[in-house]
N, C-alpha and C positions, 0 to 999 in steps of 0.2 A: 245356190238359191233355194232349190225344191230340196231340202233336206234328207238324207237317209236316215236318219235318226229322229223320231221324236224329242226335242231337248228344248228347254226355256232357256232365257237369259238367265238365270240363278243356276241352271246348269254349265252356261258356257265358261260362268264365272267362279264355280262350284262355292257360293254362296245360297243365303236360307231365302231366296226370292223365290216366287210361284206364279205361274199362268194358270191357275184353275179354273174348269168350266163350271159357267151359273147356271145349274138344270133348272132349266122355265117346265118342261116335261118329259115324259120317258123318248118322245120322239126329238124335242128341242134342248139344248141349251148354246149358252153365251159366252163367250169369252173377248177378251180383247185389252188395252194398251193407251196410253195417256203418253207421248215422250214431249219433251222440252229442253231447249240448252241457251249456253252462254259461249258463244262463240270470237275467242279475237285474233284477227291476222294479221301478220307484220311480211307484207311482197315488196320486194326490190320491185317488183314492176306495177303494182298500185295502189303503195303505200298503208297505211293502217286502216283497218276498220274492226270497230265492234257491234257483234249485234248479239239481242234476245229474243227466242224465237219460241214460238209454242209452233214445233214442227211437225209433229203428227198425232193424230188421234184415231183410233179403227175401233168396228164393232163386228166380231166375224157371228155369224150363226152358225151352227151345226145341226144338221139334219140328220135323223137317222131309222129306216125302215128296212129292217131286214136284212136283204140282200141288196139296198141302197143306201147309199150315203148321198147328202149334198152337204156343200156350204157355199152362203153368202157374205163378201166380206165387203163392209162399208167402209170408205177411207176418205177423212181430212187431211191437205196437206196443208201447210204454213201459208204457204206461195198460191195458193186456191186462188184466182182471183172472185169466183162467186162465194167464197166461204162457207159451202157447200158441203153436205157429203156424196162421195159419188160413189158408183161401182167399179170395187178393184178389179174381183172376181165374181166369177158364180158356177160350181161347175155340179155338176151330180157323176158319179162311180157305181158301177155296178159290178159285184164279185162273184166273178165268174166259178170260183173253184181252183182247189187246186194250187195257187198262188198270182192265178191270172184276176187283170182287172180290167175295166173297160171303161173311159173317164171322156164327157161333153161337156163344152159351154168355155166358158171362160177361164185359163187357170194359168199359173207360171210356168216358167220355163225348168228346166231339168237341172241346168248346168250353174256355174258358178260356185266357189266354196263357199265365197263370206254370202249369207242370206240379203235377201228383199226387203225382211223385217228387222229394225234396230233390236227385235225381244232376240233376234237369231245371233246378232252381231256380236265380236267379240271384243270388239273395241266404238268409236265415236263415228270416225271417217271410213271411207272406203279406200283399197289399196292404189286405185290404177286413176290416175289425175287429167291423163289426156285424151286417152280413147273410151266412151262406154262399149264396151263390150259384150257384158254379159247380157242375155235376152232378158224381158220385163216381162209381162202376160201378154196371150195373145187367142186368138178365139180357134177351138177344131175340137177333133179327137185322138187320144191317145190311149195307148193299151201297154199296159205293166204287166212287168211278171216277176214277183220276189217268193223267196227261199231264203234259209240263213246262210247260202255261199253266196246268194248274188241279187243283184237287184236290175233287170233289162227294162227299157222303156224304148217306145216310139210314138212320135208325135206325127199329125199330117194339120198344118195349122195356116190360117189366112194370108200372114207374113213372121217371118222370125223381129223383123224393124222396123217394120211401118205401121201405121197407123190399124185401126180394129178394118179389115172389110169381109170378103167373102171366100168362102170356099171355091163358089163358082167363077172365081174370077181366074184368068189363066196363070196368073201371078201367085203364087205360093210358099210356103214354109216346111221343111222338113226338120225333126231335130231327134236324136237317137241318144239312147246311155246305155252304156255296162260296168256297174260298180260290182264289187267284188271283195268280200268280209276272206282274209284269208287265216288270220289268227282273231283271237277278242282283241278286240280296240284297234283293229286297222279297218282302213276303207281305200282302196285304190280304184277311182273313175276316170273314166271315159266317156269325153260326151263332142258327140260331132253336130252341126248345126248348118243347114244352107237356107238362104229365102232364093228362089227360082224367080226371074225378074225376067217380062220384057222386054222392057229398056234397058241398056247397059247390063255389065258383066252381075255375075250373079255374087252373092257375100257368103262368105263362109267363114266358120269357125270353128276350131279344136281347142277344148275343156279337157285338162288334164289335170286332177289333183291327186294326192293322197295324204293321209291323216291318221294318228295312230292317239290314242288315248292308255294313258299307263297310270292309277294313280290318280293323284292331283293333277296329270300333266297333259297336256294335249299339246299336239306338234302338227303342222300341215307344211304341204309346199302345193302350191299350183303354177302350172304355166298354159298359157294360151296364144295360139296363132290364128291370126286373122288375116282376110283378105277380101277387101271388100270393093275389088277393081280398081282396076290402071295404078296407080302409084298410091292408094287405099290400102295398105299393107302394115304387119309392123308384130309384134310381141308381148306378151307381158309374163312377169313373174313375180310370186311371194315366197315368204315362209316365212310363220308365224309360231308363235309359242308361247300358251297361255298356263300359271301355274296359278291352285288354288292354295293360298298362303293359311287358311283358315276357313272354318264353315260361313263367314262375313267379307270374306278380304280375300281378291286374286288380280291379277297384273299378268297383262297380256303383252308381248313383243313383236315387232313386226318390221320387218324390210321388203318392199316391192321398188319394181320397176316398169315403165309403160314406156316402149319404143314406137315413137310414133313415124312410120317410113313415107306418110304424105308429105310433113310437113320438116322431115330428119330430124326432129329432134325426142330427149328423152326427159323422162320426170325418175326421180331416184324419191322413194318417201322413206322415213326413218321413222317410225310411232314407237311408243310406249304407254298404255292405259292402265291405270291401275282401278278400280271399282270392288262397292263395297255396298253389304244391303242395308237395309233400316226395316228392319219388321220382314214379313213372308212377302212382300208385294210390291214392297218399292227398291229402288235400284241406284246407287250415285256413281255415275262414270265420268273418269277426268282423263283426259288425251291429250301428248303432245305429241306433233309432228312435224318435219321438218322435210321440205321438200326443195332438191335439187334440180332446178328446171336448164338446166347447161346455159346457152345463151340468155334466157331471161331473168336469169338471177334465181334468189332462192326468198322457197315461203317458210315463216314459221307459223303455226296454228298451235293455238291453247284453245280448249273444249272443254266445259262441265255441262255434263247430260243431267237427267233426270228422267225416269221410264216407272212407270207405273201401272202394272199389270194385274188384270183381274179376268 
């Protein structure tokens, strides 16, 4: 999700797409994302549907003073029911020196490969169909510390899964990383996750990915173990490989799997996205996926995105 790399969707896709910021002034500027799709599904277990969606819209700020950064990121979702914009994030950073940081307020989680934002993604859909897993934002503080061999973080935050509340609540969030650059174009992370609960057993999570970039090529595998009490248990894994066919044109592959131990069973997905730009800013991603749900039959999904970034 939280990225170690700075990179746009025209980078994931190594097409001529651009997320550039709009300098309002030397302390402010703007950036942010229009997405839309055409989505339709064929389930053994509930049957056809199609829809058109206008599914997200954001507007991030970026602040910048010195030896502070902030951003505020405003977000539309489709399914909004006040149609609203709300707040995703809001966090402020302060650099410390040295390659330490010091980071409050609202901000995402560390782990996950595929991002939070469809500009990060490298395809339409996500990998893992039965469990969410990966953490979303959540409100504390955390302190980083990068170098070009590594990148550590620690988080002390409200909850890693539940809803926004407090620090001072006895209930809590912990979440830790160690990513690690050990040639150009690799990343190998680590990132472990508990919310401290109490009621019932506590949830934890282990984030393992790595990624390697050669070329046109990028290559990932993740896997993730959870346990989120009593028979709350279960796995998942990817590995993906996306190639840039041209400085317009690149096609992403993908196999995951989501074991889910509540309920015994698993989802197998099969994708393939191929995308392609139109001008610096706009983006056209088309997905198909093909999802093995064992007992419940299987889904197929057809996806045409649209992402328009500025």
């Amino acid at each position: 999700m939280n990225k170690l790399f700075k990179i746009s969707a025209a980078g994931l896709l190594f097409v001529a797409v651009s997320q550039a910021q709009i300098e309002i002034n030397e302390n402010l500027s703007l950036t942010g994302f229009f997405d839309m799709s055409i989505v339709h599904t064929d389930s053994d277990a509930g049957g056809d549907d199609t829809s058109y969606n206008f599914d997200q819209a954001e507007l991030d700020f970026l602040f910048s003073f010195e030896d502070v950064t902030g951003q505020v990121d405003l977000n539309y979702l489709g399914d909004n029911d006040t149609g609203d914009f709300s707040l995703e994030q809001a966090f402020i950073t302060y650099d410390l020196g040295e390659g330490s940081s010091v980071t409050a307020g609202k901000f995402l989680s560390f782990h996950g490969w595929e991002a939070a934002e469809p500009t990060g993604l490298w395809q339409y859909s996500y990998a893992y169909d039965l469990v969410a897993t990966i953490p979303g934002y959540f409100n504390g503080i955390s302190y980083g510390y990068d170098t070009d061999a590594m990148s550590l973080g620690f988080s002390l935050v409200d909850s890693i899964y539940g809803a926004d509340g407090s620090l001072s609540d006895s209930e809590y969030g912990i979440e830790a990383k160690a990513a690690f650059f050990p040639v150009e174009g690799a990343t190998i992370y680590l990132g472990y996750a508990i919310d401290n609960m109490d009621v019932g057993e506590d949830m934890t999570l282990v984030n393992l990915y790595a990624s390697y970039e050669v070329g046109n090529a990028t290559y990932a595998v993740e896997v993730n173990d959870y346990d989120f009490g009593g028979d709350a248990e279960g796995n998942q894994w990817l590995v993906m490989a996306n190639y840039g066919i041209n400085d317009n044109l690149g096609i992403t592959f993908r196999v995951s799997e989501d074991e889910d131990g509540t309920i015994n069973e698993s989802a197998t997905k099969y994708t393939i996205s191929p995308g392609w730009s139109v001008g610096e800013n706009l983006l056209m991603l088309m997905e198909v996926s093909s999802t093995d749900f064992g007992s419940e039959g299987d889904d197929l999904s057809i996806a045409f995105e649209t992402l328009f970034t500025f």
